[in-house]
MDTraj code that builds the backbone (N, CA, C; nanometers):
import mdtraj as md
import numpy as np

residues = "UNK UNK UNK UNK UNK UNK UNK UNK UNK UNK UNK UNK UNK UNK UNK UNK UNK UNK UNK UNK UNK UNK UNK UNK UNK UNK UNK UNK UNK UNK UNK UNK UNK UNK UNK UNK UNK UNK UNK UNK UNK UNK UNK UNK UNK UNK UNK UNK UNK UNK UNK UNK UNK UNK UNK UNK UNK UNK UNK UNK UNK UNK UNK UNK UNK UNK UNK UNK UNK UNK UNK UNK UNK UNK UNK UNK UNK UNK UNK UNK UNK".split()
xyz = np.array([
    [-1.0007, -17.3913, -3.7045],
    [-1.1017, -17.4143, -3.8050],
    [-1.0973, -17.5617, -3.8442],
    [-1.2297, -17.5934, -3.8501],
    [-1.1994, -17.7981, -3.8990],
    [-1.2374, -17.7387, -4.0292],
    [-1.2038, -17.8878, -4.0635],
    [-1.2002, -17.9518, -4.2311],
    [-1.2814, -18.0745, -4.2354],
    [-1.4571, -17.9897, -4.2898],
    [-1.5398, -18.1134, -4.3213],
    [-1.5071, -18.2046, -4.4440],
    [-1.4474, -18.1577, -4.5262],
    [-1.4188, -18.2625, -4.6402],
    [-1.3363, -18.2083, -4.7360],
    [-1.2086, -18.2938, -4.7873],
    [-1.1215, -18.1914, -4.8882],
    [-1.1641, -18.2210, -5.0286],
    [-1.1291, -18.1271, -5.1021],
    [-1.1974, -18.1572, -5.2585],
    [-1.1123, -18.0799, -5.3274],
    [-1.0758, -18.0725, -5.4771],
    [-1.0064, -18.0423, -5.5702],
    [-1.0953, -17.9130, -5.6389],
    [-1.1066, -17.7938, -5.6936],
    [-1.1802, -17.7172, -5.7645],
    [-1.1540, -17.7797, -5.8996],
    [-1.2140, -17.7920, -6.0234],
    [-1.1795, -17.8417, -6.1112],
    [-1.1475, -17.7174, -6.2075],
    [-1.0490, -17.6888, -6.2668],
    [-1.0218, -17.5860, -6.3614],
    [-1.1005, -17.5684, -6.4703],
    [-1.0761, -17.3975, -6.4630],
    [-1.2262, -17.3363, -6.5397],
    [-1.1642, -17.3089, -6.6993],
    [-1.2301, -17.3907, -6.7885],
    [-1.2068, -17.3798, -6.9279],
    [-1.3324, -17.3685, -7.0437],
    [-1.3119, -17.2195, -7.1284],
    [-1.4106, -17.1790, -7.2105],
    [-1.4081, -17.2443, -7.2946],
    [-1.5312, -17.2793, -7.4038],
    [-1.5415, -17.3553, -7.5165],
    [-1.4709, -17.2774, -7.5836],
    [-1.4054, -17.2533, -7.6957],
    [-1.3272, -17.2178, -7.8114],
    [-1.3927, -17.0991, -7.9144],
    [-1.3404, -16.9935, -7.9157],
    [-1.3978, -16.9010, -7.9925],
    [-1.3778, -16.9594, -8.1537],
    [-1.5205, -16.9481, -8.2289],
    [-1.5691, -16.9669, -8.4050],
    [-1.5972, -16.8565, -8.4173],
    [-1.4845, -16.8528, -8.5593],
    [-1.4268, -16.7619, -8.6434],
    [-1.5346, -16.7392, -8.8019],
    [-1.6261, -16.8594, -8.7616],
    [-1.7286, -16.8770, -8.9185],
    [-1.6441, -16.8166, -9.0048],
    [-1.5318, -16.8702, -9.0756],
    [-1.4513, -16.7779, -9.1773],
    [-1.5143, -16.9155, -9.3284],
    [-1.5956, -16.8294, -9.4365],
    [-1.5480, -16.8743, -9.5331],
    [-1.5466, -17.0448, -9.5532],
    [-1.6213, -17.1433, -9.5729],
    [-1.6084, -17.2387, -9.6120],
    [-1.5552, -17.3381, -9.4719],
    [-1.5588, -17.2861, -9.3987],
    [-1.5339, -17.3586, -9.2307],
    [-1.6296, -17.4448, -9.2151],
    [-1.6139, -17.5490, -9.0967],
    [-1.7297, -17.6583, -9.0636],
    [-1.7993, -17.6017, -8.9848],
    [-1.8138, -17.4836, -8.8825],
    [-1.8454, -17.3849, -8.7988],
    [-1.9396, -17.3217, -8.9177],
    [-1.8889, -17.2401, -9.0104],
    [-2.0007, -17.1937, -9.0613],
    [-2.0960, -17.2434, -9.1398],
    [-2.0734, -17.3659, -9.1787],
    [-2.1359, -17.4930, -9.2442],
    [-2.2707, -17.5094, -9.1672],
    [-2.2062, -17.5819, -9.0406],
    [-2.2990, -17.5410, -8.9399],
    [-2.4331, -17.4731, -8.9094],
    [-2.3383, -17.3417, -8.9056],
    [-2.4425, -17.2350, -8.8668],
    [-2.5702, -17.2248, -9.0147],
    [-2.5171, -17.2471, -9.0948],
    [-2.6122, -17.2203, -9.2238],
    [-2.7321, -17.3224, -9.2097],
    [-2.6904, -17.4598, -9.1808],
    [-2.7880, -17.5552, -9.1634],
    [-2.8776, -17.5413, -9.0830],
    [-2.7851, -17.5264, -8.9171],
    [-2.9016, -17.4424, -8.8277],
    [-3.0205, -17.3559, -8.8624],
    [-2.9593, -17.2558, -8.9266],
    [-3.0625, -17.1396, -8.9760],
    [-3.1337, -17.2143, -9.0744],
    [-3.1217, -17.3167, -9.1436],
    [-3.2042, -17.3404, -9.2886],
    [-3.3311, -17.4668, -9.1712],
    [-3.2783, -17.5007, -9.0599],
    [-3.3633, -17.5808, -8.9782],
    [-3.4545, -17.4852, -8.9493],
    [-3.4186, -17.3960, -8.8682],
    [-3.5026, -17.3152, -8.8068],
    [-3.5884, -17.2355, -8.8657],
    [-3.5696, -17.1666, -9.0165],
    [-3.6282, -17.1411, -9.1060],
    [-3.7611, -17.1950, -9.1646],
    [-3.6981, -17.3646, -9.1833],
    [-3.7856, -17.4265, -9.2707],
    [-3.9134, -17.4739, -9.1612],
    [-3.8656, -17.3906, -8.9831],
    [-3.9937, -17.4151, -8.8873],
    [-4.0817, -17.2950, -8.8895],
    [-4.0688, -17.1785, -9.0021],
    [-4.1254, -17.0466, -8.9758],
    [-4.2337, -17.0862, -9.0033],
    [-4.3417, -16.9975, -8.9344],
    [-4.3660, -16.8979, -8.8499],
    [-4.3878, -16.9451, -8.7073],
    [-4.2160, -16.8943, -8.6065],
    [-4.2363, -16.9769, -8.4613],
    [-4.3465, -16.8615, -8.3708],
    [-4.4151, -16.9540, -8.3076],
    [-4.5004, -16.8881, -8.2310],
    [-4.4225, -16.8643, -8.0737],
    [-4.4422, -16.7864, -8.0710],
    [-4.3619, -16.7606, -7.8637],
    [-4.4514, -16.6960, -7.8025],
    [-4.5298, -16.7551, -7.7386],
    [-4.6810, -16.6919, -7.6595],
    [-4.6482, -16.6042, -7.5450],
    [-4.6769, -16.5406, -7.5032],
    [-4.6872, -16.5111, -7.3553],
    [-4.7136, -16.5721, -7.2573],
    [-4.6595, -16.6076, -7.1226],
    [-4.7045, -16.7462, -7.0127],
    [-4.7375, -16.6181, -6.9377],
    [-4.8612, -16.5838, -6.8342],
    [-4.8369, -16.4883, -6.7306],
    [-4.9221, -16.5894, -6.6031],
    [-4.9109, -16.6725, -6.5347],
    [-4.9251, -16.7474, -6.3964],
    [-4.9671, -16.8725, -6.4767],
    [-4.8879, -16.8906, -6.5703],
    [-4.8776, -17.0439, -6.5951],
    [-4.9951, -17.0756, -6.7316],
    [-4.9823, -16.9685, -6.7664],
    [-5.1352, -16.9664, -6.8675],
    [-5.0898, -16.8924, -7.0265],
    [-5.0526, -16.9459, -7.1684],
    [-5.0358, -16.8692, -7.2409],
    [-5.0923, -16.8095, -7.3076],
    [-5.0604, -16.6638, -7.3700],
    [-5.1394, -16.5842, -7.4150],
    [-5.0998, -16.6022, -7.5283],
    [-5.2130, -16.5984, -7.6660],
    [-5.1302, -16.6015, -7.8258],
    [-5.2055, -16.5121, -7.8950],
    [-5.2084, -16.3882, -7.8406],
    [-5.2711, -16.2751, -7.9246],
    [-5.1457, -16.2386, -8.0379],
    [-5.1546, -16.2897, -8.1604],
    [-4.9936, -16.2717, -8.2340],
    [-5.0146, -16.1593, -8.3174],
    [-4.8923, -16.0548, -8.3253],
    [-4.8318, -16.0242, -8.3797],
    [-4.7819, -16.0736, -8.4711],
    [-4.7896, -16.0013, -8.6574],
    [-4.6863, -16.0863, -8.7190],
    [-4.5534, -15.9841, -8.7596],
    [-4.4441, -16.0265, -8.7539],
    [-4.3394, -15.9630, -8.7448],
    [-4.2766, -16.0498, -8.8551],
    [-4.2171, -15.9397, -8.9732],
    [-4.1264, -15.9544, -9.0547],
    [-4.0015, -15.9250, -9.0226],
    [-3.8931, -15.9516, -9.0410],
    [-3.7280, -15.9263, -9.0814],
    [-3.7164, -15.8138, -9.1533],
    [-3.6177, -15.7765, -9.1000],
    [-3.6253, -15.5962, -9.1698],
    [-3.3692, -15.6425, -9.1941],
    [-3.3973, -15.7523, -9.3271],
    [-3.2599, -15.7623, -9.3118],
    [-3.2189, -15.7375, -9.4918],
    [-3.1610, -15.5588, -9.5047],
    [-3.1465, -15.5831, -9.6573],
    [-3.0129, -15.6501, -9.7458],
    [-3.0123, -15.7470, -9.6395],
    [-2.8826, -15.8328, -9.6896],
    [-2.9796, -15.9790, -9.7723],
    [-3.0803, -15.9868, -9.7151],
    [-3.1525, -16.0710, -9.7694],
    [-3.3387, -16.0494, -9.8314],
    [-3.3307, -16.0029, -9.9251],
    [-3.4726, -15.9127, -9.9219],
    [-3.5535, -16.0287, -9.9371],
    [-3.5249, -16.1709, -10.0141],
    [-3.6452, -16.2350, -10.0424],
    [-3.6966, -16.2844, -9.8591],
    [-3.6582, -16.2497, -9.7738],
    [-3.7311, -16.2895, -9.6057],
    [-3.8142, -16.1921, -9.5921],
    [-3.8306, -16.0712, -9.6724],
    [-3.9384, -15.9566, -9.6584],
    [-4.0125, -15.9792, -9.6140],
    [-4.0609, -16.0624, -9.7021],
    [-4.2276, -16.0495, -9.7169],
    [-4.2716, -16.2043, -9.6959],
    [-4.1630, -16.2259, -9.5629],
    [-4.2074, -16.4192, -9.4826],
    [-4.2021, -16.3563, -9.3612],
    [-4.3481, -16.4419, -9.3046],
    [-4.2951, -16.4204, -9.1466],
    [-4.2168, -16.5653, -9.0930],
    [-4.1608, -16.5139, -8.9879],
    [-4.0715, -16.5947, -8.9334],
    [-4.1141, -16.6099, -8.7714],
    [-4.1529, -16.5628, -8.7165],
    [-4.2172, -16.5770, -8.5920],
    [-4.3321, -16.4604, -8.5904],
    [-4.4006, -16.5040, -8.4787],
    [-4.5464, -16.4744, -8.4407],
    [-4.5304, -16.4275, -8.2539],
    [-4.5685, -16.3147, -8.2349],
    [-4.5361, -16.3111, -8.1069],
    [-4.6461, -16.1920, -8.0698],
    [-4.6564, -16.2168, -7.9190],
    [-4.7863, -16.1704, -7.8636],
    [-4.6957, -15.9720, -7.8202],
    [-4.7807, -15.8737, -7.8378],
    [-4.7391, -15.7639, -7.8472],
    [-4.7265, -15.7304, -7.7175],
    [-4.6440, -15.6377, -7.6413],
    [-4.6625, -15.5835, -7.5132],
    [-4.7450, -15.4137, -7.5041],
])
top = md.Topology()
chain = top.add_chain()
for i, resn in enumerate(residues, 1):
    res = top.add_residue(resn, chain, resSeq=i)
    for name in ("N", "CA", "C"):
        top.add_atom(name, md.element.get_by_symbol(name[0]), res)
traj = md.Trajectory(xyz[None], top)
């Protein structure tokens, strides 16, 4: 058997499991994220079907009773199947 070229595999290492515990920079984080993404509601996500989008929307509320004042916000807009 030949040997077209030798090479090293480079060792396989996972990013680090977040614990979001309590006052962490991880969950700091994550709160801001969500207050970004939030303050972009209502995201639209169309349908593409051969390169063409469809935006017949749906409006879809959050059904989360950890937070009731998101009731009655939409937060995205999405085309129904």
């Amino acid at each position: 058997m030949a040997t077209i070229a030798s090479f090293k595999i480079p060792k396989v290492v996972n990013e680090p499991n977040h614990h979001y515990a309590k006052g962490s920079a991880q969950r700091d984080g994550l709160y801001k994220a969500l207050g970004r993404l939030e303050s972009k509601a209502p995201l639209e996500v169309p349908l593409v079907i051969g390169g063409k989008e469809i935006k017949n929307f749906l409006h879809l509320s959050p059904a989360q009773p950890s937070r009731p004042l998101l009731e009655s916000r939409i937060l995205f807009q999405c085309v129904p199947l």
